[in-house]
C-alpha positions as CSV (number, residue, x, y, z in Angstrom):
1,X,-39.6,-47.6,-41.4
2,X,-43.0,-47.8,-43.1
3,X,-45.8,-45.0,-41.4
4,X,-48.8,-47.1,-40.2
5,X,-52.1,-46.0,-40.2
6,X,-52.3,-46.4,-36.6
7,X,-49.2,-43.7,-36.0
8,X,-51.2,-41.7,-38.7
9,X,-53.9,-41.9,-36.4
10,X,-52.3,-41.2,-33.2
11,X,-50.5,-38.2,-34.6
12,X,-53.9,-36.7,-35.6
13,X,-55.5,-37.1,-32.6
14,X,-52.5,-35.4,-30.9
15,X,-52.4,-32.2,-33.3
16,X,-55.6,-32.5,-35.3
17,X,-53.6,-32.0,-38.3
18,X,-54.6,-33.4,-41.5
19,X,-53.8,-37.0,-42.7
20,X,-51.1,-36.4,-45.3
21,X,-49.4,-33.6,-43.0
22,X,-49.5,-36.0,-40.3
23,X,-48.2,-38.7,-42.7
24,X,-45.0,-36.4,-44.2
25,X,-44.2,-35.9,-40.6
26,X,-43.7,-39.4,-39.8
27,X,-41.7,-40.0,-43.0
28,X,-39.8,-37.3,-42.1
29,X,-38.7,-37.8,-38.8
30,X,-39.0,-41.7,-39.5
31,X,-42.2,-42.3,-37.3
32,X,-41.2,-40.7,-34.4
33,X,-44.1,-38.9,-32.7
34,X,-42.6,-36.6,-30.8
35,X,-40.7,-35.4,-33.7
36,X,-43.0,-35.5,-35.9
37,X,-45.7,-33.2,-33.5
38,X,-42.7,-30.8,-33.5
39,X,-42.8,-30.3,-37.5
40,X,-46.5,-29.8,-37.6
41,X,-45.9,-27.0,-34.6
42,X,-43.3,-25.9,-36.7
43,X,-45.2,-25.2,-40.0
44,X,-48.3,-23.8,-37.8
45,X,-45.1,-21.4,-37.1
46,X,-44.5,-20.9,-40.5
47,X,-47.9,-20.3,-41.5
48,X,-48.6,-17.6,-39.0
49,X,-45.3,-15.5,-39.6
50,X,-46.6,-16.0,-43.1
51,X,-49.7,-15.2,-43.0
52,X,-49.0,-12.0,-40.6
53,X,-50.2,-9.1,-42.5
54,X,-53.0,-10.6,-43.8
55,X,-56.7,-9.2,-42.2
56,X,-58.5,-11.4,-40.0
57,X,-61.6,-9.9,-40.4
58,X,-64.2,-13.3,-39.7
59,X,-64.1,-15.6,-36.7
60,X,-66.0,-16.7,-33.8
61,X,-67.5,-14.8,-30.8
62,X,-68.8,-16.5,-28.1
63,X,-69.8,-15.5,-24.3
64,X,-70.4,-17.3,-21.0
65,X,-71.6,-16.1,-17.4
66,X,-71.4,-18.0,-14.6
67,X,-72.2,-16.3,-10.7
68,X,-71.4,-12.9,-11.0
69,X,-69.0,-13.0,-13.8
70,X,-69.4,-13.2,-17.5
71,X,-67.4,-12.6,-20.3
72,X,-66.9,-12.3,-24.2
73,X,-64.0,-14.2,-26.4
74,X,-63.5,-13.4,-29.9
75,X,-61.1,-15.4,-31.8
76,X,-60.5,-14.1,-35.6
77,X,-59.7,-15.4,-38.3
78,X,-60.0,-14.5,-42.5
79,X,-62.6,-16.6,-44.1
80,X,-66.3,-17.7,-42.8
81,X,-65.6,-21.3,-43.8
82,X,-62.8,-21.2,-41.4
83,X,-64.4,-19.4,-38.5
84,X,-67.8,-22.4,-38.8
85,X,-65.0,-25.2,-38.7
86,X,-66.1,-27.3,-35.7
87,X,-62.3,-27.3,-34.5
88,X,-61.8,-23.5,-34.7
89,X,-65.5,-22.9,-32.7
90,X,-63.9,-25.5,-30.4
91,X,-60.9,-23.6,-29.7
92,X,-62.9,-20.5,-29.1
93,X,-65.0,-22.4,-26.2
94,X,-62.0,-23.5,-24.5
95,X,-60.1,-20.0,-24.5
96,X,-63.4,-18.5,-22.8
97,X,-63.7,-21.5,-20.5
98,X,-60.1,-20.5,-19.7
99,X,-61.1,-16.9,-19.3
100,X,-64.4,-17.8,-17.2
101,X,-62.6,-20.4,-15.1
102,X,-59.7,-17.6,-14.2
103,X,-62.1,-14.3,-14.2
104,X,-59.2,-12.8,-16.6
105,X,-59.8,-9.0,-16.6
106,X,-57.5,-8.0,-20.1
107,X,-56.8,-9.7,-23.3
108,X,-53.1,-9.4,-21.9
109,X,-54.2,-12.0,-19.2
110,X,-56.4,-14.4,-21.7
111,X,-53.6,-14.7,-24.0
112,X,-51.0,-16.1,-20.4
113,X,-54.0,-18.7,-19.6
114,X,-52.6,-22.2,-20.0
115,X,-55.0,-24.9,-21.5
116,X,-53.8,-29.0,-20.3
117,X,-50.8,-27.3,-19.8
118,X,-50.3,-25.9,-23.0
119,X,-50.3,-22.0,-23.5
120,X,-53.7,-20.3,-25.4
121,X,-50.7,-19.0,-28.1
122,X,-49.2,-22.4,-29.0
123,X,-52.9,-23.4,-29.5
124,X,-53.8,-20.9,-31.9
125,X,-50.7,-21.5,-34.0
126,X,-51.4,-25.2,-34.2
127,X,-54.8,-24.8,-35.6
128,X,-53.6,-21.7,-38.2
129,X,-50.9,-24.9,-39.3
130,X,-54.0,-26.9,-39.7
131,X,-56.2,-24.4,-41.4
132,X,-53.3,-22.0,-43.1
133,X,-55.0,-19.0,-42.1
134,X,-54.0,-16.1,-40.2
135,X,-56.2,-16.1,-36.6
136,X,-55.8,-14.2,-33.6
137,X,-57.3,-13.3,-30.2
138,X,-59.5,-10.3,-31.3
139,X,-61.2,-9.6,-28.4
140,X,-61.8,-10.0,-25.0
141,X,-64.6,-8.1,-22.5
142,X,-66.1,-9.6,-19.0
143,X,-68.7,-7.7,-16.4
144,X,-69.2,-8.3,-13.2
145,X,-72.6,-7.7,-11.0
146,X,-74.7,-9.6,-8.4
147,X,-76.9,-10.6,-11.4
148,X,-75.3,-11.1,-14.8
149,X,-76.0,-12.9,-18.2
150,X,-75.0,-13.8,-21.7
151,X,-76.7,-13.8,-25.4
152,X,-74.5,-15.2,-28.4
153,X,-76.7,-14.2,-31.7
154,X,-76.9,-16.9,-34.3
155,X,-73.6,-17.4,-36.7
156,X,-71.2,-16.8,-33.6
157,X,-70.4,-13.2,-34.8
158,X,-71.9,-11.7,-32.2
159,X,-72.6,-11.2,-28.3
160,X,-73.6,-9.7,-25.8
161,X,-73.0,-9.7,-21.5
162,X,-74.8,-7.6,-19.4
163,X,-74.7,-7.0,-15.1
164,X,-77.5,-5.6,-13.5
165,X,-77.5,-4.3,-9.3
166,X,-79.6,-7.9,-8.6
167,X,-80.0,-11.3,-9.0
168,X,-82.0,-11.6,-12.3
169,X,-84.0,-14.4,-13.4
170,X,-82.5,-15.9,-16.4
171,X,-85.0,-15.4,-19.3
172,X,-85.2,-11.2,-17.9
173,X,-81.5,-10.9,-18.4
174,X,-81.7,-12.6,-21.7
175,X,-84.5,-10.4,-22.9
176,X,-82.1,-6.9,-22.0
177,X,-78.5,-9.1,-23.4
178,X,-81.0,-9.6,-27.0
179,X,-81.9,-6.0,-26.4
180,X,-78.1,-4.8,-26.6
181,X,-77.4,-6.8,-29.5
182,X,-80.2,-5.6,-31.4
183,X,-80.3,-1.7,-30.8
184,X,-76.5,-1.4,-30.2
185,X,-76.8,1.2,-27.0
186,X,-73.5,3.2,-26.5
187,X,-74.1,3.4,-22.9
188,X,-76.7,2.4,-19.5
189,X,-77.9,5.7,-18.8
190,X,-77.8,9.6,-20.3
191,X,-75.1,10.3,-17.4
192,X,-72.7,7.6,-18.7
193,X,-72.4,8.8,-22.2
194,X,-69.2,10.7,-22.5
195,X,-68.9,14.3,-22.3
196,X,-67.7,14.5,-26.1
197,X,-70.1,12.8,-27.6
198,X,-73.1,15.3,-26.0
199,X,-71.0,18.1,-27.2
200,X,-70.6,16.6,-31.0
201,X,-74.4,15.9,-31.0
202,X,-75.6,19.4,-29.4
203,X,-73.6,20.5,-32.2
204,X,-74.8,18.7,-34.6
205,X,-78.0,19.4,-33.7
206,X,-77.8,23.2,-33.5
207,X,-76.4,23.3,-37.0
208,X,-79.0,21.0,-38.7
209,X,-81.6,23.7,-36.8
210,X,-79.6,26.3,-38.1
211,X,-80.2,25.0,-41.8
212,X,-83.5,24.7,-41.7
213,X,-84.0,27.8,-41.1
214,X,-84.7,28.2,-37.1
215,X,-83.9,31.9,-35.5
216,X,-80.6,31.9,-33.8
217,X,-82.5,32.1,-30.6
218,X,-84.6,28.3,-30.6
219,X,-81.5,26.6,-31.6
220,X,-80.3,25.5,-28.0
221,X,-83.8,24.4,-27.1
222,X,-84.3,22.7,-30.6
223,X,-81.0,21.1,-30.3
224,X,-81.6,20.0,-26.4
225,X,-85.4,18.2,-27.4
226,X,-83.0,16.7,-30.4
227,X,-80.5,15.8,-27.6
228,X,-83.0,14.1,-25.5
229,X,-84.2,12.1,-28.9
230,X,-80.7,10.9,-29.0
231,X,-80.5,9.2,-26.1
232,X,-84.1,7.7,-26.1
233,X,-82.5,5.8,-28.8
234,X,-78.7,5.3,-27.5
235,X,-79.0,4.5,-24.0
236,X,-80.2,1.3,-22.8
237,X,-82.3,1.9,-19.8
238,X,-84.3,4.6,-22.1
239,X,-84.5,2.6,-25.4
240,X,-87.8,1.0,-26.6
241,X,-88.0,-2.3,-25.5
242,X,-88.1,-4.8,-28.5
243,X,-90.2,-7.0,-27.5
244,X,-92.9,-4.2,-26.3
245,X,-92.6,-0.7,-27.5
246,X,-94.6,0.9,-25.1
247,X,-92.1,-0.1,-22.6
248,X,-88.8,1.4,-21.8
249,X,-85.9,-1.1,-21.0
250,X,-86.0,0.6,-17.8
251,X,-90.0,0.3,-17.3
252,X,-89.3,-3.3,-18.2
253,X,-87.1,-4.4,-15.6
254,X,-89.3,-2.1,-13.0
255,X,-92.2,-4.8,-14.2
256,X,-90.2,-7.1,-12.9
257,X,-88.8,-5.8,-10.1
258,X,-88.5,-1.6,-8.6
259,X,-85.4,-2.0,-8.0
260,X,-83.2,-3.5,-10.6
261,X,-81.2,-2.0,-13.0
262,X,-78.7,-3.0,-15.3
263,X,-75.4,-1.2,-14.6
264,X,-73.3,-2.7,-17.3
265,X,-72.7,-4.3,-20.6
266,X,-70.7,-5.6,-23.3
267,X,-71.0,-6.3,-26.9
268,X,-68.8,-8.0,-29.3
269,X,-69.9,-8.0,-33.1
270,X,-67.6,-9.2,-35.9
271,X,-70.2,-7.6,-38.6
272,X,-70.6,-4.3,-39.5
273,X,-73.7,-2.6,-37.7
């Protein structure tokens, strides 16, 4: 039986594979449809259990936040032309539509979703048949707070959620999410950075006092005024506010209201900071 254009057609809409794998397939299984979306599922198979240890070191990142819930998808995959393919940056927005519309909590749970019935794994297979790359599910964050709100930076490689303790007006909680992307805070506050890291950079900074030449005695003040340096810079709520440097992030949000605070966040880059 001749393939037709119009089961050509059909099959692409149904997979989204290209027109002369979609046009084997129906030779193949002599223009059966069914059959022939089981070969292309079949080669996005054999692709990926090809293409295994390969590095998927580009993709797509995208965020969302809706009431009190936000959350971060990453979906990787090896080259940039890949990861700016309109069907790859698709898939990403459905996973994380998924996510959102579940308030999945692990990567574990992401991967389970079901999307028109078909699981998030069968979907990432049949696009790495369509593309032959390797992609996986690279990451996966959420927040939750009685205000939250999202910020994906331009290129899709990388974004940021943040919760704060109250309702937050949308372009405030955008500001703080552009914030985190930009200066790369390892923690809210002084108290939340952990225990180890204080230790590594009290040392750090008692030796560096120790070199230049400070008495044995100044080092543990030296290294605590070098201490309190450190987080000015690493902690959110004490950073410089971009957008005004004689503000704090915290002194911002007091602008805007006493009370509010942000409390947590999340941040997703495929780059290299």
């Amino acid at each position: 039986m001749a393939v037709t254009m119009s089961d050509i057609s059909k099959l692409r809409k149904l997979t989204g594979a290209g027109m002369m794998d979609c046009k084997k397939a129906l030779e193949e299984t002599n223009s059966d449809i069914d059959a022939a979306v089981e070969i292309i599922r079949k080669k996005g198979q054999a692709v990926a259990a090809k293409r295994e240890d390969r590095e998927a070191s580009e993709g797509c990142v995208l965020s969302a936040c809706e009431g009190e819930f936000a959350a971060i998808v990453a979906l990787k995959c090896e080259t940039d032309f890949v990861a700016k393919n309109e069907g790859f940056v698709a898939l990403t927005k459905s996973i994380l539509d998924a996510a959102m519309a579940a308030k999945a909590k692990t990567l574990d749970e992401v991967k389970a979703l079901l999307i028109n019935g078909q699981p998030i794994s069968e979907l990432i297979v049949e696009e790495i048949g369509k593309t032959g790359e390797k992609m996986e599910l690279g990451a996966y964050e959420y927040i939750e707070g009685a205000g939250v709100t999202n910020y994906d930076h331009l290129g899709n490689k990388l974004s940021t959620i943040v919760a704060f303790n109250l309702p937050v007006e949308h372009q405030v909680g955008k500001n703080v999410a552009m914030q985190v992307a930009s200066m790369n805070p390892i923690s809210v506050s002084r108290d939340e950075v952990p225990a180890e890291v204080v230790a590594q950079e009290r040392d750090i900074a008692r030796e560096k006092a120790r070199q230049e030449g400070k008495k044995e005695e100044m080092l543990d003040r030296i290294a605590e005024g070098r201490l309190n340096k450190f987080y000015k810079e690493s902690c959110l709520m004490e950073q410089e506010y971009i957008m005004d440097e004689k503000m704090t992030i915290e002194k911002y949000l007091q602008s805007v209201n006493k009370d509010l605070k942000a409390i947590s966040f999340k941040r997703v880059n495929l780059n290299e900071d």
